[in-house]
GUMAR-540849 format. One record per residue (C-alpha): y, x, z; residue number from 1. Coordinates in Angstrom, 1 decimal, padded with zeros to 4 digits. Layout:
N
{rec {Y, X, Z}, NUM}
...
END
This chain:
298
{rec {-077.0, 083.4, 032.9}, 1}
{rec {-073.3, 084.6, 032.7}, 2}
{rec {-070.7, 082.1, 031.2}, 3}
{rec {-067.7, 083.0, 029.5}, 4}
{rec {-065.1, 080.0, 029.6}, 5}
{rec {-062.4, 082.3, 027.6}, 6}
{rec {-065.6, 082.4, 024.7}, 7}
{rec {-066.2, 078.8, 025.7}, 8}
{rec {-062.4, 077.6, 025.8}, 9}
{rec {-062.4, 079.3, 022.0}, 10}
{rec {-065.2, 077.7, 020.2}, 11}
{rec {-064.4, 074.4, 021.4}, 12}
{rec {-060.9, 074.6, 020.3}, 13}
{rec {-061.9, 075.9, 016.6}, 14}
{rec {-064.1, 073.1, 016.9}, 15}
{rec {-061.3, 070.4, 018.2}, 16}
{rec {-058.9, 072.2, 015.6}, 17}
{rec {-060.8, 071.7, 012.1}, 18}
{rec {-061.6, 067.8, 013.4}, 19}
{rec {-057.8, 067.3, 014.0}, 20}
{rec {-057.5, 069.0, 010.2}, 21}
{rec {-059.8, 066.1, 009.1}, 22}
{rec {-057.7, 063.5, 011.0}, 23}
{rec {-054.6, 064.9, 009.1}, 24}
{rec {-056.1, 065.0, 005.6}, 25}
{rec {-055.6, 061.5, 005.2}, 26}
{rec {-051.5, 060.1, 005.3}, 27}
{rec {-051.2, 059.5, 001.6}, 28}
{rec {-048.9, 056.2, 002.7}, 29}
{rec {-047.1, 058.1, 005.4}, 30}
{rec {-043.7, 059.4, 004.7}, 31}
{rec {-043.9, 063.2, 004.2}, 32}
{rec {-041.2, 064.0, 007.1}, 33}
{rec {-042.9, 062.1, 009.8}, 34}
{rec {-045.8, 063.3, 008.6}, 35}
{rec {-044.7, 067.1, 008.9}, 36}
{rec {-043.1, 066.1, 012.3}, 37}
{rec {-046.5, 064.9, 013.5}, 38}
{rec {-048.3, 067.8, 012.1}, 39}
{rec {-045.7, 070.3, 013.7}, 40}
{rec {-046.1, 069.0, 016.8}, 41}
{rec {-050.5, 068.8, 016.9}, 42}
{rec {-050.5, 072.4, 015.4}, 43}
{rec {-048.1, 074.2, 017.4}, 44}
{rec {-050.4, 075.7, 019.7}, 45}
{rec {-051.9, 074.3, 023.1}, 46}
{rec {-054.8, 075.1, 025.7}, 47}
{rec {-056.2, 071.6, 024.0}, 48}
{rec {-057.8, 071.3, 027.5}, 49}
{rec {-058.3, 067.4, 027.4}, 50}
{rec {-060.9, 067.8, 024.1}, 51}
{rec {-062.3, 070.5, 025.4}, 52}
{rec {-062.9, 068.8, 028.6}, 53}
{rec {-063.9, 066.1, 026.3}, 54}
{rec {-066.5, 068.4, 024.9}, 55}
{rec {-068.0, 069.3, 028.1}, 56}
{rec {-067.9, 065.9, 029.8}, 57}
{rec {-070.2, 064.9, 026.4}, 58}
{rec {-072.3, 068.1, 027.3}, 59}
{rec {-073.3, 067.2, 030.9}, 60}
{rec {-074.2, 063.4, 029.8}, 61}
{rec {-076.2, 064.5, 026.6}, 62}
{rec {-073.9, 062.6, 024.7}, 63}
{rec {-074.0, 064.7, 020.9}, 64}
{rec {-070.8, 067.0, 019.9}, 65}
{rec {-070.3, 064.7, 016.8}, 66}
{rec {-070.0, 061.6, 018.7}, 67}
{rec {-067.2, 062.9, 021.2}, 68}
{rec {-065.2, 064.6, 018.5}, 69}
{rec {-063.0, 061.5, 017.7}, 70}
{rec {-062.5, 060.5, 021.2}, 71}
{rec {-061.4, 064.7, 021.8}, 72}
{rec {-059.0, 064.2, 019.0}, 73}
{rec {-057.5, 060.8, 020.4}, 74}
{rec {-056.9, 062.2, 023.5}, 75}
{rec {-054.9, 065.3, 021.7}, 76}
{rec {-053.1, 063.5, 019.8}, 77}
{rec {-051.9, 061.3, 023.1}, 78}
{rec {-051.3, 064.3, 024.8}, 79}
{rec {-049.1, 065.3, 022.0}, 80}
{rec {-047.0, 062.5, 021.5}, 81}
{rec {-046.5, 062.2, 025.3}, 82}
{rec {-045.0, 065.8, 025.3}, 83}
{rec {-042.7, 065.2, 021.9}, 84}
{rec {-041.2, 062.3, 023.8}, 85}
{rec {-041.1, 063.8, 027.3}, 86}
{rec {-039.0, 067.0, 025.5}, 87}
{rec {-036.2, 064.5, 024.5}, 88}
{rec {-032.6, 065.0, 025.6}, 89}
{rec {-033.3, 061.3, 027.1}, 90}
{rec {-036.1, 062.8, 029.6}, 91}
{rec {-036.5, 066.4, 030.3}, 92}
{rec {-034.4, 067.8, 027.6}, 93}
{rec {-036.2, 070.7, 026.6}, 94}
{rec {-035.3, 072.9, 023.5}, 95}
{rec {-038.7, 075.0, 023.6}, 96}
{rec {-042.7, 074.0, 024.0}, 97}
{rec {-045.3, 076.1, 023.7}, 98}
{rec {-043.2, 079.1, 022.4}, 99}
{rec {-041.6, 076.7, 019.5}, 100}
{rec {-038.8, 075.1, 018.7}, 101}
{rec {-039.0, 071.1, 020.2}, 102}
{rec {-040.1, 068.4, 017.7}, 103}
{rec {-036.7, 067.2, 017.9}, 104}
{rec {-034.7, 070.4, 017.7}, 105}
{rec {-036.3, 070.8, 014.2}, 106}
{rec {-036.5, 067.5, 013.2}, 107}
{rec {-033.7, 065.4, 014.6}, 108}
{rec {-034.3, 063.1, 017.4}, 109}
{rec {-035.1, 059.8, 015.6}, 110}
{rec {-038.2, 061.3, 013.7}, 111}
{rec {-038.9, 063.0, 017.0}, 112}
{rec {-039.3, 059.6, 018.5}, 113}
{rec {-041.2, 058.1, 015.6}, 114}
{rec {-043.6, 061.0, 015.0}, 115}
{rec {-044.5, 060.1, 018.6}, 116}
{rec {-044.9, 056.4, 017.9}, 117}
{rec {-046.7, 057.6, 014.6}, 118}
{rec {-049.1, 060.0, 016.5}, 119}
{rec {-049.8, 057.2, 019.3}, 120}
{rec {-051.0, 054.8, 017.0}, 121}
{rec {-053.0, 057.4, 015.1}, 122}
{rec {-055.2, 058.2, 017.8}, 123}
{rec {-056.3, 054.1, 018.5}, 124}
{rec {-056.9, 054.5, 014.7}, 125}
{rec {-059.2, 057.2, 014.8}, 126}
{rec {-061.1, 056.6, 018.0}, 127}
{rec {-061.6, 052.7, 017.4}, 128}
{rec {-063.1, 053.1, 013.7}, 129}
{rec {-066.9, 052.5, 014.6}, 130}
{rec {-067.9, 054.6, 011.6}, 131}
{rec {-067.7, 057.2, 012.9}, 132}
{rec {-070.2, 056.4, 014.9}, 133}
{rec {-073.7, 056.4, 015.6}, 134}
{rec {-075.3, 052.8, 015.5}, 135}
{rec {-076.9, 053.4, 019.2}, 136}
{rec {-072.9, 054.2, 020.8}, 137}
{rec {-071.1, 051.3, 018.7}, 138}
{rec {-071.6, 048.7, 021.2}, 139}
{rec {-069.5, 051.0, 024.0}, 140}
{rec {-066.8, 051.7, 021.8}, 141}
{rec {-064.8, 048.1, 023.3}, 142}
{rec {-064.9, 049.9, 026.9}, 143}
{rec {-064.2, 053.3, 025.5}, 144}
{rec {-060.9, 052.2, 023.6}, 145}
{rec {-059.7, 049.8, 026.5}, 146}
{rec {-060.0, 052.8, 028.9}, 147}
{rec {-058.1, 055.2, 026.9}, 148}
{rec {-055.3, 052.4, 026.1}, 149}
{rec {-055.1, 051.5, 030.0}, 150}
{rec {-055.0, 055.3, 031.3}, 151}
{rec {-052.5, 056.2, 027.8}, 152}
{rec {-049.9, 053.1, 028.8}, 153}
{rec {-048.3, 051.7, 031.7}, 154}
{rec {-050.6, 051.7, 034.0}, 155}
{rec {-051.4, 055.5, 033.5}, 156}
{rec {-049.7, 058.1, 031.8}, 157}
{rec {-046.6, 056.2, 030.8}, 158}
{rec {-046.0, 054.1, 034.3}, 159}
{rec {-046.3, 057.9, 035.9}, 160}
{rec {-043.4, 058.9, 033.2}, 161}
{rec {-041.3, 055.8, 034.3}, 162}
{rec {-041.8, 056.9, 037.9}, 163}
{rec {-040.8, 059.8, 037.3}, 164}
{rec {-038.3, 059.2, 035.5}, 165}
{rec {-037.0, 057.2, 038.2}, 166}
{rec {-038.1, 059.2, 040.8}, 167}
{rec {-035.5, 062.2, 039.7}, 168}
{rec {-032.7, 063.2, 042.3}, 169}
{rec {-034.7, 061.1, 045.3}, 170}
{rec {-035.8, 062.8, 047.8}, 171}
{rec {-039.8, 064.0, 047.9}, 172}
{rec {-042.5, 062.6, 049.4}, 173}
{rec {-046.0, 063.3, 049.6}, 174}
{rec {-046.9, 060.4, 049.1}, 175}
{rec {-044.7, 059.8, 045.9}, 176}
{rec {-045.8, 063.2, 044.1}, 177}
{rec {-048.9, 062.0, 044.4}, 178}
{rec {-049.1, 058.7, 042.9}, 179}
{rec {-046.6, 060.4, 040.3}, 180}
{rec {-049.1, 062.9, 039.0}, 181}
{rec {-052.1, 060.4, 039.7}, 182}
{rec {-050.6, 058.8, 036.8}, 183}
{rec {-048.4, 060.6, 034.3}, 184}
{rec {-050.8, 063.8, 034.0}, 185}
{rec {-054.2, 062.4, 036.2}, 186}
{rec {-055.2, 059.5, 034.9}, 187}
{rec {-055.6, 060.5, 030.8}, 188}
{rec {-057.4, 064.1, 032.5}, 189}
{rec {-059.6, 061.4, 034.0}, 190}
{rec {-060.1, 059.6, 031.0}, 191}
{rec {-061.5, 063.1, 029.0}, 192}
{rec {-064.4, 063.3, 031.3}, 193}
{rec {-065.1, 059.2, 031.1}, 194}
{rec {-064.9, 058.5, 028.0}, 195}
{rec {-067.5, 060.1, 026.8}, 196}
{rec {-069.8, 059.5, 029.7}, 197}
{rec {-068.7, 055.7, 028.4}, 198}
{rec {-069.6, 055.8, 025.2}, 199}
{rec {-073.0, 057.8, 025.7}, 200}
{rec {-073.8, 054.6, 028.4}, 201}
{rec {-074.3, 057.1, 031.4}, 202}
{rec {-075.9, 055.8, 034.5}, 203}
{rec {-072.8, 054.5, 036.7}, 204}
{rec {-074.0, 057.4, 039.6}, 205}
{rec {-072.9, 060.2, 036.9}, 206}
{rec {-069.6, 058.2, 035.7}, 207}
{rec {-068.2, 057.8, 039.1}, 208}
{rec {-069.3, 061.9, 039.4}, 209}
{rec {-067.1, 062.4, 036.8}, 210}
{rec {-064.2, 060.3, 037.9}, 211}
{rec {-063.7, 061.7, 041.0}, 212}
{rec {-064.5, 065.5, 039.1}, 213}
{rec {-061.5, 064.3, 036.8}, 214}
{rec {-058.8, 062.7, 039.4}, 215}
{rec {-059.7, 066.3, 041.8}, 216}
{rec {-059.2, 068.8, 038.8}, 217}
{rec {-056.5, 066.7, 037.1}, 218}
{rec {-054.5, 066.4, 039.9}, 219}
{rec {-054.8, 070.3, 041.1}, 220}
{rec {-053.7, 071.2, 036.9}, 221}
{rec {-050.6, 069.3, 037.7}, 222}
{rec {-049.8, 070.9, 041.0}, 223}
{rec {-050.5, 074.4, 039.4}, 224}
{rec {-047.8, 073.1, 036.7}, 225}
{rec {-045.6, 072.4, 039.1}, 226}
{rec {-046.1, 075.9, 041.3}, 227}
{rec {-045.8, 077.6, 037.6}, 228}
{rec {-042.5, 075.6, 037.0}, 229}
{rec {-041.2, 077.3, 040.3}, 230}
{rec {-042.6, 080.7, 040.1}, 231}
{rec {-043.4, 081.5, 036.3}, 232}
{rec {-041.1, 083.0, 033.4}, 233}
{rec {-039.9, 081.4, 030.2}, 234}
{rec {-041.6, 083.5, 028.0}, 235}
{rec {-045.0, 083.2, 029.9}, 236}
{rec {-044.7, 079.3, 029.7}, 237}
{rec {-043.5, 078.8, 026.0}, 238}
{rec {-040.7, 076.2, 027.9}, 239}
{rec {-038.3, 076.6, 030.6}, 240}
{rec {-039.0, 077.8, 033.6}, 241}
{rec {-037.3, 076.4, 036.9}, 242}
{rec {-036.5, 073.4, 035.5}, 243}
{rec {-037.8, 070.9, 037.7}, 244}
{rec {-036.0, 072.1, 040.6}, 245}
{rec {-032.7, 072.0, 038.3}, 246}
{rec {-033.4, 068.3, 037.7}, 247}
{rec {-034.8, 067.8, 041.1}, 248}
{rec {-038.3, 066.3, 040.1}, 249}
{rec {-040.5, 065.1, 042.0}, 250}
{rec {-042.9, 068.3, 042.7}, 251}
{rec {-045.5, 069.3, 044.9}, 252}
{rec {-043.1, 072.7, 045.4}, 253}
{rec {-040.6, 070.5, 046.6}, 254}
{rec {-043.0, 068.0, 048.7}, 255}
{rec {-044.9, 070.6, 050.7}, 256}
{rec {-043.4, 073.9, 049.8}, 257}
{rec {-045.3, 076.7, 047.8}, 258}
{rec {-048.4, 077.8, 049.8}, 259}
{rec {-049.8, 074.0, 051.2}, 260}
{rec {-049.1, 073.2, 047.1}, 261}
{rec {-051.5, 076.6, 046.3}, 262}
{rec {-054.1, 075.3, 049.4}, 263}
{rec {-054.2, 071.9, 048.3}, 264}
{rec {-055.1, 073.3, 044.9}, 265}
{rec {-058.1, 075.6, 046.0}, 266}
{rec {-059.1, 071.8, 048.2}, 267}
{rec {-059.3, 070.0, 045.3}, 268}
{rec {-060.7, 072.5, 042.9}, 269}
{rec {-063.4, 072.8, 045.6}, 270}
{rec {-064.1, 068.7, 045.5}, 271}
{rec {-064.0, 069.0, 041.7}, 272}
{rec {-067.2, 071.5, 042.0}, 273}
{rec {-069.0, 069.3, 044.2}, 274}
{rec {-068.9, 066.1, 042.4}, 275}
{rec {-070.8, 068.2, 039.3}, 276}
{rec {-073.9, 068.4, 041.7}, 277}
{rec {-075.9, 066.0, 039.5}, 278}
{rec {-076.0, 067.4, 036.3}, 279}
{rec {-077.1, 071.0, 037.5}, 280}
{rec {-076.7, 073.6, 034.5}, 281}
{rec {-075.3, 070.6, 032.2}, 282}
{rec {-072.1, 070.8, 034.4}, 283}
{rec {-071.2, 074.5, 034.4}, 284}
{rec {-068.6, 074.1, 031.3}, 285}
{rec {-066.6, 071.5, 033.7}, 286}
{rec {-066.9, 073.7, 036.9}, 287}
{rec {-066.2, 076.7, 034.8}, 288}
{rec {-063.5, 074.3, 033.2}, 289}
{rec {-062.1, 073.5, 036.4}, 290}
{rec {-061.7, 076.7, 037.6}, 291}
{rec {-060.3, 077.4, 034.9}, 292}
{rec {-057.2, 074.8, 035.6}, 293}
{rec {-056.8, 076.0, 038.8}, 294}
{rec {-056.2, 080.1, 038.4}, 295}
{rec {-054.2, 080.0, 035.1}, 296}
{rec {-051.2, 081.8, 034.9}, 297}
{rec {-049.6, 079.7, 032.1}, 298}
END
């Protein structure tokens, strides 16, 4: 039976949209401009690719669409705050994301930095409240919220920022990049196909599937950033193109050069397929998914 992913990728982010709505029709305590900055921010646009992937993981393990929808909007709302911080003068600098303005070009750095803090502490909010829950999934929330803490913080997505960070101006290594994007873009990619196998109690045959589906396809979506980075335009990206090589990051470009960094994306989009073997048609949203990742053009 054909699949449409573009049909796919646009039901699942209406449905991912109106839950982030609910999330943000509380905030009666919150101070109106954080709260704007936070909203500007989560409703500025975005493929929303780690709840949808969210979405599909909870697919293949029979996990219901109402249980995952909390964990989709944590990892959003992550994903967010990561990118609000990673746009400040003090990292990448960046005036534009997706098209708009950066959080702190409207809003002034300090509630930039603070709408992060505000969003990162929303998401443990949301996703750790067990009523929004089903009785039967409550007892593997613990796991679910101490993965997505470990693969958000320093051991993941924020050690990967540090090292790259640090990593700036050094000369590339394979062997760098890799543990660079392994953590700062890898590890919460990984976490949006685990998660929910973790909280529907999967057998551990199907979670480790879906671990190695998510390191493979999240690693070959960084290395296609990074290629687009080199090769793309402004306008296609909604940010600035070539910037990496102006701050000499650490890149898979600059590692290998342009076409190993294209083959070891077709490599690891192949291992991503394979590792969906066990869940037969269940699995076709990820494989279409990863495909997906791999042949996008922004």
């Amino acid at each position: 039976m054909p699949f449409n992913i573009e049909t796919y990728r646009k039901q699942k982010r209406i449905v991912v949209d109106k839950a982030l709505q609910q999330v943000f029709r509380s905030g009666s305590n919150c101070p109106k401009t954080l709260w704007d900055s936070m909203k500007y921010s989560v409703f500025a646009g975005g493929k929303r690719l780690r709840p949808i992937l969210c979405l599909a993981s909870a697919e293949a393990v029979g996990l219901p669409q109402k249980e995952s929808l909390r964990i989709a909007c944590a990892l959003e709302l992550i994903h967010t705050y990561s990118l609000i911080h990673d746009d400040l003068p003090a990292l990448d600098n960046d005036d534009y994301r997706r098209g708009r303005k950066t959080n702190h070009k409207v809003f002034g750095e300090a509630m930039a930095i603070l709408a992060g803090d505000g969003l990162q502490t929303l998401a443990f909010e949301w996703v750790s409240n067990p009523v929004g829950y089903g009785p039967r999934y409550r007892k593997n929330l613990p796991p679910v919220v101490n993965e997505l803490a470990r693969h958000a913080g320093y051991p993941g997505m924020v050690g990967g920022q540090v090292d790259d960070v640090l990593a700036e101006r050094q000369k590339p290594t394979l062997a760098k990049v890799f543990s660079i994007h392994q953590r700062k873009t890898g590890a919460l990619l990984a976490s949006s196909v685990r998660l929910p196998a973790l909280l529907a109690g999967a057998s551990r045959p199907k979670l480790d599937a879906l671990t190695d589906y998510g390191w493979a396809a999240g690693l070959a979506f960084q290395i296609v950033d990074d290629i687009l980075n080199e090769t793309g335009d402004s306008k296609a990206l909604g940010k600035k193109a070539g910037s990496d090589r102006e701050r000499c990051k650490m890149t898979y470009p600059a590692a290998i050069g342009l076409e190993k960094s294209k083959a070891e994306v077709e490599r690891l989009t192949r291992e991503a397929l394979r590792c969906l073997r066990p869940f037969g048609p269940q699995g076709r949203p990820l494989i279409e998914l990863a495909l997906y990742m791999a042949r996008r053009t922004n």
